[in-house]
C-alpha positions in Angstrom: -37.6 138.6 -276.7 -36.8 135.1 -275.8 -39.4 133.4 -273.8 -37.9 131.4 -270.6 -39.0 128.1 -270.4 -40.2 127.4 -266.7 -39.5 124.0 -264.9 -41.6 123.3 -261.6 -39.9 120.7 -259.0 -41.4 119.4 -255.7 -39.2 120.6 -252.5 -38.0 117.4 -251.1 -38.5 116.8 -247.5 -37.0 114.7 -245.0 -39.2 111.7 -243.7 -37.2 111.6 -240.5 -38.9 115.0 -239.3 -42.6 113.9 -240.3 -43.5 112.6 -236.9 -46.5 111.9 -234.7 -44.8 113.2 -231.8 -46.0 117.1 -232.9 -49.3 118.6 -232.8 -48.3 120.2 -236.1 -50.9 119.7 -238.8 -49.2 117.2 -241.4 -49.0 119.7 -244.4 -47.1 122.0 -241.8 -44.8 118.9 -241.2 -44.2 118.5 -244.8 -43.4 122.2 -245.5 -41.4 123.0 -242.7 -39.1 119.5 -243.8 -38.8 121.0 -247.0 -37.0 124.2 -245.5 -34.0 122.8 -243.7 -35.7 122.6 -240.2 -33.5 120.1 -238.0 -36.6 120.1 -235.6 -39.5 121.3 -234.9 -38.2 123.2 -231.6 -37.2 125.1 -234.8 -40.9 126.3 -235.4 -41.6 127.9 -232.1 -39.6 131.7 -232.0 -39.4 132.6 -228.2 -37.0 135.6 -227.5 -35.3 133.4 -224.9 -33.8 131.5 -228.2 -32.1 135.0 -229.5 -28.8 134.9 -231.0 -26.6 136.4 -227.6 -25.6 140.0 -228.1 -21.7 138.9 -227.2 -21.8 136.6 -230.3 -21.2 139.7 -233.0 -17.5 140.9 -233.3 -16.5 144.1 -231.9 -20.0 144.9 -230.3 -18.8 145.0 -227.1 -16.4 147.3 -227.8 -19.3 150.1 -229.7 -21.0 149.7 -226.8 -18.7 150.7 -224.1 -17.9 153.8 -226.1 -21.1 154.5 -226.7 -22.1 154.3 -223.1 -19.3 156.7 -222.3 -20.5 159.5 -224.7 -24.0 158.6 -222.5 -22.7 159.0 -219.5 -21.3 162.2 -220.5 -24.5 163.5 -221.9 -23.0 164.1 -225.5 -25.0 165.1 -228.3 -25.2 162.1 -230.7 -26.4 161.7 -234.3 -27.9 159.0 -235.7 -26.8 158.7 -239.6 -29.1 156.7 -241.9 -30.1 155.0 -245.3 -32.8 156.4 -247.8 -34.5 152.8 -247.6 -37.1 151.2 -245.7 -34.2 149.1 -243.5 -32.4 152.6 -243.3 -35.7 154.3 -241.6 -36.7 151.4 -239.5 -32.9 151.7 -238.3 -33.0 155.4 -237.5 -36.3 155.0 -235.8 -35.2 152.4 -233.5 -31.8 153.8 -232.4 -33.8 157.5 -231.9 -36.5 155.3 -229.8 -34.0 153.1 -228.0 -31.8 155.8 -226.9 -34.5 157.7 -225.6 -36.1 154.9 -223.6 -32.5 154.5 -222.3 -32.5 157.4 -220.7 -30.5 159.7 -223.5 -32.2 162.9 -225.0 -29.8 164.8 -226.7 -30.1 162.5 -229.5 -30.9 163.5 -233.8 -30.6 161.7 -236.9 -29.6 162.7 -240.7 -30.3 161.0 -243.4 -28.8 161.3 -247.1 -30.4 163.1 -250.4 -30.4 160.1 -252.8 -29.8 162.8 -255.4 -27.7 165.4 -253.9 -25.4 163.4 -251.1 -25.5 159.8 -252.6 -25.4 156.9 -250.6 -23.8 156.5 -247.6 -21.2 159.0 -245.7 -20.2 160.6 -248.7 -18.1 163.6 -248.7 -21.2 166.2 -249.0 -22.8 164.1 -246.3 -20.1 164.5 -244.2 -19.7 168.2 -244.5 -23.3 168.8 -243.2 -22.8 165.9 -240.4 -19.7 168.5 -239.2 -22.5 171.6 -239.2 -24.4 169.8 -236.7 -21.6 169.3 -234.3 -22.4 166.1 -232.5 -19.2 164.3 -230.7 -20.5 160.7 -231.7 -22.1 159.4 -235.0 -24.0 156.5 -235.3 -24.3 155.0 -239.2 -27.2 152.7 -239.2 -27.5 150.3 -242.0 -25.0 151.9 -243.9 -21.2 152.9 -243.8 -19.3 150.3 -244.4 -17.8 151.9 -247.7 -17.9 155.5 -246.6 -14.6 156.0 -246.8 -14.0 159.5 -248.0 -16.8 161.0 -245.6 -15.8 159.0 -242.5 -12.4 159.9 -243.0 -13.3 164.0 -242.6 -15.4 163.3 -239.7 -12.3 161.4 -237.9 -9.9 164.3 -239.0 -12.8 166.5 -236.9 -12.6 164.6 -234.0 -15.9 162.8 -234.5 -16.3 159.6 -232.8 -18.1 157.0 -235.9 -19.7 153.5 -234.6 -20.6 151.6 -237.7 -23.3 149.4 -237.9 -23.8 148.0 -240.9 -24.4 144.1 -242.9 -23.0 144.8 -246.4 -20.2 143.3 -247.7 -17.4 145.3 -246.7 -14.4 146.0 -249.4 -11.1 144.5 -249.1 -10.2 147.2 -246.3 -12.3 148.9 -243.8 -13.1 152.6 -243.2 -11.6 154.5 -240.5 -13.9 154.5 -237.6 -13.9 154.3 -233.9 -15.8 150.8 -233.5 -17.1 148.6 -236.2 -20.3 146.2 -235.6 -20.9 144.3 -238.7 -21.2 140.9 -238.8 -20.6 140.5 -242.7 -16.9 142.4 -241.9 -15.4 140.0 -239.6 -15.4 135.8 -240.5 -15.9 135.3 -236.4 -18.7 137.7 -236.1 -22.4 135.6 -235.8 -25.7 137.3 -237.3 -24.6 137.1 -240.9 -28.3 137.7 -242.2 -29.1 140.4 -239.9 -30.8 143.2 -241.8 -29.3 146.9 -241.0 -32.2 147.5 -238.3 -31.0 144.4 -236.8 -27.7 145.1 -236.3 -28.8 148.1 -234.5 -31.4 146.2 -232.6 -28.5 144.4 -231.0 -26.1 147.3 -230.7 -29.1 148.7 -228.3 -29.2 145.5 -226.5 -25.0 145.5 -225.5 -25.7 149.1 -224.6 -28.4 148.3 -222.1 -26.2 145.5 -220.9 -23.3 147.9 -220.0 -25.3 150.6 -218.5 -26.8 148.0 -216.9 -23.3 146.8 -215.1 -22.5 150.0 -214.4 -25.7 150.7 -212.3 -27.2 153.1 -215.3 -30.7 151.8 -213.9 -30.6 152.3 -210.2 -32.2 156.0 -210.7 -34.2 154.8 -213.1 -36.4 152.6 -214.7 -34.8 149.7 -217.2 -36.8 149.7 -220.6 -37.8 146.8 -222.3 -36.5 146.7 -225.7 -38.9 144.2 -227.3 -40.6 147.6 -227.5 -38.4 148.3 -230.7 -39.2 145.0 -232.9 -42.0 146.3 -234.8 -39.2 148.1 -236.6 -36.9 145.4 -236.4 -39.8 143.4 -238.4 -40.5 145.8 -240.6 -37.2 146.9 -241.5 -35.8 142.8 -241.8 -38.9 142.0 -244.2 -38.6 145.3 -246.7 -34.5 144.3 -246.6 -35.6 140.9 -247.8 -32.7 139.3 -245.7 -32.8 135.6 -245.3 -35.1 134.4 -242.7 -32.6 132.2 -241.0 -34.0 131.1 -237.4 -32.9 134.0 -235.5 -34.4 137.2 -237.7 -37.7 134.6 -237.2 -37.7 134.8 -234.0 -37.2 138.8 -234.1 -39.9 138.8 -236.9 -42.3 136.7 -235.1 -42.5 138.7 -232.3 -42.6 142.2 -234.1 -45.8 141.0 -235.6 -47.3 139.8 -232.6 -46.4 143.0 -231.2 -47.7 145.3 -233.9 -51.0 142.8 -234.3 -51.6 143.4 -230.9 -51.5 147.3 -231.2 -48.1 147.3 -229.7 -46.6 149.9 -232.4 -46.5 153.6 -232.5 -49.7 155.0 -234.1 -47.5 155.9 -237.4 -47.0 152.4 -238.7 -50.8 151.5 -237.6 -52.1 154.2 -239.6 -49.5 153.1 -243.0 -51.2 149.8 -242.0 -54.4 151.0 -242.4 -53.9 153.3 -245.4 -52.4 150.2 -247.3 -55.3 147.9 -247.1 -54.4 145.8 -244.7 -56.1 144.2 -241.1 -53.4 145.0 -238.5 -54.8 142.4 -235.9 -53.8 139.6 -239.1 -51.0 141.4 -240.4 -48.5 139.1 -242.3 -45.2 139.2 -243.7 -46.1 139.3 -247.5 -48.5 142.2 -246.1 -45.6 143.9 -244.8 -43.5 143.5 -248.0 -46.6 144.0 -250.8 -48.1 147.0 -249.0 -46.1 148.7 -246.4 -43.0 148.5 -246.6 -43.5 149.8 -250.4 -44.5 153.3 -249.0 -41.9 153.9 -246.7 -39.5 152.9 -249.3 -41.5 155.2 -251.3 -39.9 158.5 -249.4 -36.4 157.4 -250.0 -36.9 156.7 -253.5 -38.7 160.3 -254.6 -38.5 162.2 -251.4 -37.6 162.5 -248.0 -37.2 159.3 -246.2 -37.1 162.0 -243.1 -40.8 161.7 -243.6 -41.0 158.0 -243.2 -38.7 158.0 -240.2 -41.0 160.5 -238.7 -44.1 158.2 -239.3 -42.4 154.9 -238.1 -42.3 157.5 -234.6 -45.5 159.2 -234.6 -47.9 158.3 -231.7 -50.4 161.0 -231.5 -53.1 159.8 -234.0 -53.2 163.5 -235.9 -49.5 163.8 -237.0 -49.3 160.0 -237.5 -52.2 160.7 -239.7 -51.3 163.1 -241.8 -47.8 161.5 -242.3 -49.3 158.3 -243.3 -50.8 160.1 -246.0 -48.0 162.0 -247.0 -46.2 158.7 -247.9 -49.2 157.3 -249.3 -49.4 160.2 -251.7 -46.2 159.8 -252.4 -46.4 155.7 -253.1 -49.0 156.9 -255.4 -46.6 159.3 -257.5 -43.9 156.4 -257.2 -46.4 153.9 -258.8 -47.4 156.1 -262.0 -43.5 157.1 -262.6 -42.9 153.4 -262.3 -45.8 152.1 -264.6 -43.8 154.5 -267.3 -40.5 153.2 -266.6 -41.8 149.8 -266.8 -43.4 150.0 -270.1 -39.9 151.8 -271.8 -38.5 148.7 -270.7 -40.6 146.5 -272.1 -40.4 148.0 -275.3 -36.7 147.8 -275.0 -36.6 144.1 -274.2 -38.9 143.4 -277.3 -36.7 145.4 -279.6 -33.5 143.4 -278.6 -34.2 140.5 -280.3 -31.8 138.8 -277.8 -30.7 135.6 -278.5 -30.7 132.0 -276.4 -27.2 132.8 -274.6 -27.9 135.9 -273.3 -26.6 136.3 -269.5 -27.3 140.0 -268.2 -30.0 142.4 -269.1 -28.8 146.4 -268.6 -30.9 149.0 -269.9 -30.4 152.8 -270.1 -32.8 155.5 -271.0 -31.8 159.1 -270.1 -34.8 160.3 -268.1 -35.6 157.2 -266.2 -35.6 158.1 -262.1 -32.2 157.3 -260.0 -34.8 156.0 -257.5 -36.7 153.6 -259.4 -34.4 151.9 -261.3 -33.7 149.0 -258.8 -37.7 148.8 -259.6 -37.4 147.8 -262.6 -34.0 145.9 -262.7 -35.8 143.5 -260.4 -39.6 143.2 -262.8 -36.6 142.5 -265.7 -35.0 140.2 -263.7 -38.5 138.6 -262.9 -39.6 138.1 -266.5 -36.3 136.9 -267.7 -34.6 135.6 -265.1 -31.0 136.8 -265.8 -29.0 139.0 -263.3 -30.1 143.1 -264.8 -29.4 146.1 -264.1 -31.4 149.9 -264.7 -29.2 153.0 -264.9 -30.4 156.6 -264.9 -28.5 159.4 -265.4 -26.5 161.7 -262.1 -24.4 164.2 -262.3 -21.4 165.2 -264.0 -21.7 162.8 -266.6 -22.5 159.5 -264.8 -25.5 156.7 -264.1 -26.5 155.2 -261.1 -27.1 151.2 -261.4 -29.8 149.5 -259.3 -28.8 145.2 -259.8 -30.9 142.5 -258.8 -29.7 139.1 -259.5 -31.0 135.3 -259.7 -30.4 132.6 -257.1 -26.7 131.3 -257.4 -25.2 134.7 -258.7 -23.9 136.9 -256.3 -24.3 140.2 -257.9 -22.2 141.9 -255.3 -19.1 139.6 -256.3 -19.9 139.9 -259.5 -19.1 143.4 -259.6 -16.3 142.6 -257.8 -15.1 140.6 -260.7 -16.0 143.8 -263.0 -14.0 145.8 -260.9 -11.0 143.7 -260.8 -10.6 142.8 -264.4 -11.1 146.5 -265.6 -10.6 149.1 -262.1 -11.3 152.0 -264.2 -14.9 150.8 -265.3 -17.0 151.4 -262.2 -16.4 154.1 -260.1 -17.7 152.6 -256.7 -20.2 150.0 -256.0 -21.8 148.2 -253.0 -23.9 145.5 -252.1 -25.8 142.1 -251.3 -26.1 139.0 -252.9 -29.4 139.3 -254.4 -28.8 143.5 -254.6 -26.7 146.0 -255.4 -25.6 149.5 -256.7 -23.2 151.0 -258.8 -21.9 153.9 -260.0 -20.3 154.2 -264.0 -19.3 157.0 -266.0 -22.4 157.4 -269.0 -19.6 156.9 -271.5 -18.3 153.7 -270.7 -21.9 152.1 -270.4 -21.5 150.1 -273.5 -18.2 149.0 -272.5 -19.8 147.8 -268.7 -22.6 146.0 -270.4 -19.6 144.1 -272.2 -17.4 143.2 -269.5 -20.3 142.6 -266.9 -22.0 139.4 -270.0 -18.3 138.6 -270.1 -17.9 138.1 -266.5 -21.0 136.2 -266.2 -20.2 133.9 -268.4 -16.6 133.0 -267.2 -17.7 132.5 -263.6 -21.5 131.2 -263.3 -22.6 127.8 -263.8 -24.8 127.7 -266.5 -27.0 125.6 -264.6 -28.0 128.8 -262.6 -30.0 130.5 -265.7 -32.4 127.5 -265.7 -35.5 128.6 -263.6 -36.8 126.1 -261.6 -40.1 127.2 -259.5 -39.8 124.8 -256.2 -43.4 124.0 -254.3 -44.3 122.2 -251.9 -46.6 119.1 -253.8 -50.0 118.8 -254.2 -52.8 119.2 -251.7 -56.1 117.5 -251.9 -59.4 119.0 -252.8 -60.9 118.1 -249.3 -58.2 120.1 -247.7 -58.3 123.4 -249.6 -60.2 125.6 -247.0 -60.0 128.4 -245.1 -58.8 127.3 -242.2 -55.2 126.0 -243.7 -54.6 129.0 -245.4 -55.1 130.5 -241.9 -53.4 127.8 -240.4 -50.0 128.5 -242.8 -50.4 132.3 -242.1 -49.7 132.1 -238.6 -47.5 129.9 -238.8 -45.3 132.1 -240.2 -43.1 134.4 -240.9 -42.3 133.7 -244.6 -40.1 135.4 -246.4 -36.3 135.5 -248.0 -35.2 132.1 -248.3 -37.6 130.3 -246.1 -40.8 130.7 -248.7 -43.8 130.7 -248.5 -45.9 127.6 -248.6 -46.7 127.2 -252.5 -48.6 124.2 -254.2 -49.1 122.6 -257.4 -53.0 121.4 -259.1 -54.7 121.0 -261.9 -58.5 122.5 -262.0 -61.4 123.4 -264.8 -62.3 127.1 -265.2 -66.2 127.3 -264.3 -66.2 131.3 -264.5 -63.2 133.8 -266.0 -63.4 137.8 -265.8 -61.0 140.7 -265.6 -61.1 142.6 -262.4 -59.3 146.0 -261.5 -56.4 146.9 -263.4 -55.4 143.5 -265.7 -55.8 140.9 -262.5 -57.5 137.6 -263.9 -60.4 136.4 -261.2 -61.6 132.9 -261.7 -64.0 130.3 -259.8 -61.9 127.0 -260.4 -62.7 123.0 -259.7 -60.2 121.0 -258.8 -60.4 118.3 -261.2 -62.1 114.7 -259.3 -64.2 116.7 -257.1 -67.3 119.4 -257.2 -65.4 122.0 -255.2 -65.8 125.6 -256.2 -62.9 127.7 -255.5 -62.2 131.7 -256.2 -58.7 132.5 -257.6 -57.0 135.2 -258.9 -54.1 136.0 -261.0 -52.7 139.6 -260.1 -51.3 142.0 -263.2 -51.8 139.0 -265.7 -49.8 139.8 -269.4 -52.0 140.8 -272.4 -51.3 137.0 -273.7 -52.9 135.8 -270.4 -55.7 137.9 -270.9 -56.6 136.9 -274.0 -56.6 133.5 -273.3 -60.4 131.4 -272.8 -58.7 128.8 -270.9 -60.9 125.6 -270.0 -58.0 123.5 -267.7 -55.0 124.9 -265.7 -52.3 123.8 -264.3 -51.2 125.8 -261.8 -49.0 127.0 -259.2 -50.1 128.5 -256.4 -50.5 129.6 -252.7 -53.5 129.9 -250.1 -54.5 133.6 -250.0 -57.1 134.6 -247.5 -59.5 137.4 -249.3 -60.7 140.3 -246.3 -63.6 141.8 -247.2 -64.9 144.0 -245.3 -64.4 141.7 -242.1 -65.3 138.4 -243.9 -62.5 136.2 -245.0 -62.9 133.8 -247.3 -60.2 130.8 -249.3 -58.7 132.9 -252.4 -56.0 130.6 -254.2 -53.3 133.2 -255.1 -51.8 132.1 -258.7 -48.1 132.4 -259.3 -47.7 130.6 -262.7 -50.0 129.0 -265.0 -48.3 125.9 -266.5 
């Protein structure tokens, strides 16, 4: 396999925004610079800052029709995604409504196996048993076209809400609120929970006007951005300013106690100190075992967790997914090493562009898995397929910055239409469907396609940090001090540094993670570090100088928190 050579470049920063004039500590001026930031107004996330409601298309319009089916007491069903943004969705719309004053209220959510994704035609079918007069697709729908159209020809009413690309046309529904299917819509990085996060915010607005409130009491809906937080992280949408802002205050909320007891138990089980919770905590740990559900299960079971508030049931389902992470971890390790094996049996050469691998009992649910730890270790778009039904494989891609895997497949679909049978997506992610026999053929056009249409500039990895920090200045309290002032995530990353140090003491710890005590070379500091899952080479290796990259971890111990460089890349 052909080993990727790795380039590491400072983030610029603008010198206009380094100022005296803030109270921020001069590291946090440099790496906020570095991210785009056009002031530092831009660093403080009240709610009074929040992207208006009125701003996304056609949400107006959702919400007056779904106050009418309110007003008239109809039963409505909330339709979700097997994902982590798909529960957190559910969740919020089943909590919202009810705070709003609406009971006769129930959710569905797809078999990844037996329904597919989205409102597909089997999905549909059981939709119709329940008999509810609206349907509410949350963080999914926008390329249901088949299922929505039997639910209109059964009088259903369908709001939409949704943020993946749409196809050239839309689906027949009664309201769309999508902010990636209209150019004038704002909110283009909303994750699917935040869509319907703002969906229940025109909604309280309307019943509002009509005097909805007057008999009773008007809920506060910050009560719903723990799941907006959780749901926006696991999605890995961009943290533009405004899902910052709803991030920001779904942690405080949820490190404050300010969640249901569900998520503070999945908290709990995954390792973590909910009165510091983070977002990488929230994408390493927890989201991980909701996702879990939807990947081997019942992601019923992770919407009822994300609920729970009595501390037994919330218990008990906590576990359940737990259990279930477990399962999903051991099927995954397997996976992982076929794939391996693969990729050292391909002998691929300098130019390759794409990476899709096949093996005929790999899991439909873990596949995105392992396209993204290929992706990681060879930077080039890839994509796993496992086998479905009648003669077909699911595709799980995960793509590189600059590619857009989504249009990419676009640009499959539309130089051969009678290669992929559907397909859907995001930028960084996507999903396909292909019949088993033309797999060699996709793998063809898809290294074709890449190569017509990407820069090759866009294969050259290039680690970005943000400089060097000195000796004196690696301490607890900074890694702290970039903790909170968070949230990191999707394209607004977190604070990451480049050193050189001497090994004093090296030693394998857990699985394969590399723990070390390092000096940073010119002084006599002595600081722990640790390299998590290293490779066999790694371990091997009786190293006396690194250069690394790296970011300030905070090891919790039993209550006691101490600096822990995390190490990304050794150079």
């Amino acid at each position: 396999m052909v080993k990727r050579s790795l380039q590491l470049q400072q983030r610029s920063c603008d010198p206009r925004l380094l100022s005296t004039d803030t109270d921020l500590h001069p590291l946090l001026q440099r790496v906020f610079s570095a991210r785009a930031i056009g002031s530092f107004d831009e660093t403080r996330y009240p709610l009074s800052a929040l992207l208006a409601p009125a701003r996304l298309s056609h949400i107006d319009a959702a919400a007056a029709l779904l106050t009418e089916h309110i007003q008239q007491q109809s039963p409505i069903l909330v339709f979700g995604d097997y994902d982590a943004d798909g529960a957190t969705s559910t969740a919020l719309c089943l909590r919202a409504l009810r705070m709003l004053g609406h009971q006769r209220i129930d959710y569905l959510l797809p078999d990844r196996l037996k329904d597919g994704y989205g409102v597909s035609a089997s999905a549909a079918q059981r939709i119709i048993e329940l008999a509810p007069r609206l349907v509410i697709t949350v963080d999914t729908g926008i390329a249901s076209f088949s299922g929505l159209q039997l639910l209109a020809e059964a009088g259903i009413d369908v709001i939409i809400t949704d943020h993946h690309l749409p196809a050239d046309q839309l689906p027949p529904a009664t309201a769309i609120v999508n902010p990636n299917a209209f150019a004038d819509s704002a909110g283009k990085n909303l994750a699917g929970v935040g869509v319907a996060f703002y969906l229940m915010l025109a909604l309280r607005s309307q019943l509002r006007d009509q005097g909805w409130f007057s008999e009773r009491a008007e809920p506060n809906l910050a009560e719903c951005l723990d799941l907006v937080a959780i749901g926006s992280i696991a999605d890995l949408v961009p943290l533009d300013f405004n899902n910052r802002i709803l991030v920001s205050e779904g942690l405080k909320r949820i490190r404050a106690g300010l969640c249901s007891r569900g998520i503070s138990k999945l908290i709990e089980l995954a390792g973590r100190r909910q009165q510091t919770l983070s977002s990488q905590d929230i994408a390493f740990s927890v989201a991980p075992r909701i996702n879990a559900a939807g990947r081997l299960d019942d992601m019923s079971i992770g919407v009822q967790a994300l609920l729970a508030q009595d501390d037994s049931s919330a218990h008990a389902l906590a576990l359940q997914l737990d259990e279930i992470n477990r399962n999903r971890r051991v099927l995954q390790g397997e996976m992982t090493e076929q794939a391996m094996a693969m990729l050292a049996e391909l002998e691929l050469e300098h130019d390759q562009h794409s990476y899709v691998l096949y093996q005929p009992d790999w899991h439909e649910g873990i596949v995105g898995i392992i396209a993204s730890k290929v992706k990681d270790l060879t930077f080039r778009p890839s994509i796993g397929f496992a086998p479905a039904e009648q003669g077909q494989l699911k595709g799980s891609c995960r793509s590189i910055p600059g590619i857009h895997i989504r249009d990419m497949l676009d640009l499959v679909d539309k130089a051969e239409p009678d290669l992929i049978i559907r397909f859907g997506g995001h930028a960084m992610a996507a999903g396909l469907t292909i019949r088993q026999a033309q797999l060699a053929r996709f793998r063809e056009c898809f290294e074709r396609i890449l190569v017509e249409h990407v820069d090759a500039a866009c294969f050259d990895q290039v680690i970005e940090h943000d400089g060097e920090i000195d000796a004196d200045d690696l301490d607890l309290p900074l890694a702290q001090l970039i903790q909170q002032a968070g949230p990191w995530g999707q394209r607004f990353p977190v604070p990451s540094f480049y050193g050189e140090f001497r090994v004093l003491q090296q030693r394998i710890v857990g699985e394969r993670h590399l723990k070390w005590v390092l000096n940073p070379l010119g002084s006599r500091r002595r600081i722990d570090a640790i390299l998590f899952y290293a490779s066999e080479q790694q371990l091997a290796s009786e190293y006396q100088q690194l250069k690394i990259h790296y970011e300030l971890g905070i090891n919790d111990y039993q209550g006691v928190q101490d600096l822990q460089l995390l190490v990304r890349h050794i150079i």
